[in-house]
C-alpha positions in Angstrom: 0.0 0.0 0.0 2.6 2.2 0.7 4.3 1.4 -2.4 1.3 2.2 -4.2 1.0 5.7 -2.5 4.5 7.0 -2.9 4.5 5.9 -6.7 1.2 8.0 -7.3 3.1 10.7 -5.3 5.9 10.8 -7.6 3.6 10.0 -10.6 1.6 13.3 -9.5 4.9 15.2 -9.4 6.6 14.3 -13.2 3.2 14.9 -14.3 2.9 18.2 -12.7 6.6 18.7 -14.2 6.0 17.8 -17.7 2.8 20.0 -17.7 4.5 23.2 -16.7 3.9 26.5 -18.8 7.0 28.3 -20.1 7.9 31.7 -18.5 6.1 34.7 -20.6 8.5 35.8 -22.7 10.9 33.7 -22.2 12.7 31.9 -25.6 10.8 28.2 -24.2 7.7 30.6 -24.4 8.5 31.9 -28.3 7.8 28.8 -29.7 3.8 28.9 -28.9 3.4 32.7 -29.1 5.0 31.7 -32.9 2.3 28.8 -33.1 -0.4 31.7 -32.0 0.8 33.8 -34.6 0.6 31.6 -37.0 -2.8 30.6 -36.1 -4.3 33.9 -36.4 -6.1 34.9 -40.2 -5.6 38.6 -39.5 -2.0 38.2 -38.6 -1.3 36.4 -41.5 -3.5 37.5 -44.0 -3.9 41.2 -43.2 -0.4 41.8 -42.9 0.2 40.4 -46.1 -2.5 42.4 -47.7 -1.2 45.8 -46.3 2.0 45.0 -47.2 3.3 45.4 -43.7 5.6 41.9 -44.3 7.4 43.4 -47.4 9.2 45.8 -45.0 11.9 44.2 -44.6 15.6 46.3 -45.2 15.9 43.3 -47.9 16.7 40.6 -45.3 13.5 38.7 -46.0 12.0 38.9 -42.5 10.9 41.5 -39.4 12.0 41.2 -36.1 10.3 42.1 -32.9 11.9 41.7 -29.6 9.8 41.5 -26.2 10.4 41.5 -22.8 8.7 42.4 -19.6 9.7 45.9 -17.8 9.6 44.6 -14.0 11.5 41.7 -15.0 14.5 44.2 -16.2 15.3 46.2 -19.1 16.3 44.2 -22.4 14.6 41.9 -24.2 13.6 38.5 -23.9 12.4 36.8 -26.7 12.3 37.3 -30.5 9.6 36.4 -33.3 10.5 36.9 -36.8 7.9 37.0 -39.0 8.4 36.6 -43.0 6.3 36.2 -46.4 5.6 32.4 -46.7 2.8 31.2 -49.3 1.4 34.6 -49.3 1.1 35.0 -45.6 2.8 36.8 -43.0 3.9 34.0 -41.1 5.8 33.8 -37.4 9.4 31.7 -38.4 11.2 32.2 -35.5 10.2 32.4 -31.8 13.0 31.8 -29.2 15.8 33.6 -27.6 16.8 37.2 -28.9 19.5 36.8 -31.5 19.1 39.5 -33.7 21.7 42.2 -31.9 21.4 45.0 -34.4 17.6 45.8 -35.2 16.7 47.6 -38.3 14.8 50.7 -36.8 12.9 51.3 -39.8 11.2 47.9 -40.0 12.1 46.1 -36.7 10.0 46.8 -33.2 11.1 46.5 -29.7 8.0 46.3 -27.2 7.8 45.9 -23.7 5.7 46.5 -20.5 5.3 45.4 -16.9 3.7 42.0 -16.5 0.1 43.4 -15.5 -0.2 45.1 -18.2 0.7 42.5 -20.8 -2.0 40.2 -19.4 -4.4 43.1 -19.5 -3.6 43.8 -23.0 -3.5 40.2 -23.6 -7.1 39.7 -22.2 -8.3 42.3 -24.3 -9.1 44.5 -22.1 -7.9 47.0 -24.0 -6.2 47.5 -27.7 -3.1 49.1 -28.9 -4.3 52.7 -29.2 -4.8 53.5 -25.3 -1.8 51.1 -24.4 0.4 53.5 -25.9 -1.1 56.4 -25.2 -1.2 56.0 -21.9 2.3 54.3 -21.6 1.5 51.1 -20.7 3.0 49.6 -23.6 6.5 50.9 -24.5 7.5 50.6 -28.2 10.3 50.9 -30.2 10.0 50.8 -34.5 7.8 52.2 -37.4 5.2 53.8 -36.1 3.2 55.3 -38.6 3.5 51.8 -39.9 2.4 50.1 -36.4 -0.5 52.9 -37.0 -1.5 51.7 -40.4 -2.4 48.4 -39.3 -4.0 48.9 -35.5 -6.2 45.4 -36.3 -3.6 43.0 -36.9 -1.4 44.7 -33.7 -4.7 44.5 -31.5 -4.6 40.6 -32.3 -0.5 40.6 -31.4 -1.1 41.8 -28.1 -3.7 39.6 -27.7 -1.3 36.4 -28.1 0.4 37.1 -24.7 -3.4 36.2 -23.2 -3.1 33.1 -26.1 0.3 31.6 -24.9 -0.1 29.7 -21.6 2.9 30.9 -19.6 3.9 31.3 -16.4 4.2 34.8 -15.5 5.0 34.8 -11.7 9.4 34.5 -12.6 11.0 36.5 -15.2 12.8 34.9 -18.0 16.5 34.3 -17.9 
């Protein structure tokens, strides 16, 4: 019996283990928040359409780099997002590797965890984010402007992603 009960124990625990969400923003969170992107027809289609994807400085891909502001001050993660089949579709999402950003094209954005999930829950979009500096951003914004609907959905991924946003990434 007691056999029994310290093997369920220890069952319980791998399980529990295995099952464990990825820090937000982390590079083992990119992965999903890439799969999200994917996933969405109005990030893939609408940024296609509006041409946002063919702004690349000729490297055949954006960056944006994320990271949350309590959890320190660079970022955290990277999604690249390039013109596959017609679509804008996420390619990368991992750990930051792109050190040199093209600031024409490229967007840095970050905020403190509470906001994030607010954004994330939809509770609200892009436009009051920024204008009331909960959401910090970096890159083209006239372009980030021009296309308000697909960037509402981005932010909506971080409430997509199951993650674990009590630890900051490392």
């Amino acid at each position: 019996m007691r056999t029994m009960l310290v093997a369920g124990t220890l069952l319980l625990a791998a399980g529990s283990a295995q099952s464990a969400e990825p820090v937000m923003m982390s590079a083992d969170w990119g992965p999903a928040a890439c799969a999200a992107w994917n996933a969405d027809p109005v990030l893939t289609r609408e940024l296609a359409a509006s041409d946002w994807i063919k702004n690349d400085k000729g490297r055949g891909f954006k960056v944006m780099q994320l990271y949350r502001k309590d959890c320190g001050d660079q970022p955290t993660v990277e999604l690249r997002v390039a013109l596959k089949g017609g679509k804008a579709m996420c390619v990368y999402g991992s750990a930051v590797q792109t050190a040199k950003l093209e600031s024409g094209a490229d967007y840095v954005m970050f905020a403190k965890t509470p906001r994030w999930e607010e954004m994330g829950s939809g509770e609200y979009g892009p436009m009051k984010a920024m204008s009331f500096g909960r959401l910090g951003f970096k890159g083209p914004k006239m372009e980030a402007m021009g296309n308000m609907g697909p960037f509402g959905n981005f932010l909506l991924l971080v409430g997509k992603v199951p993650a674990d946003a009590e630890s900051c990434p490392k």
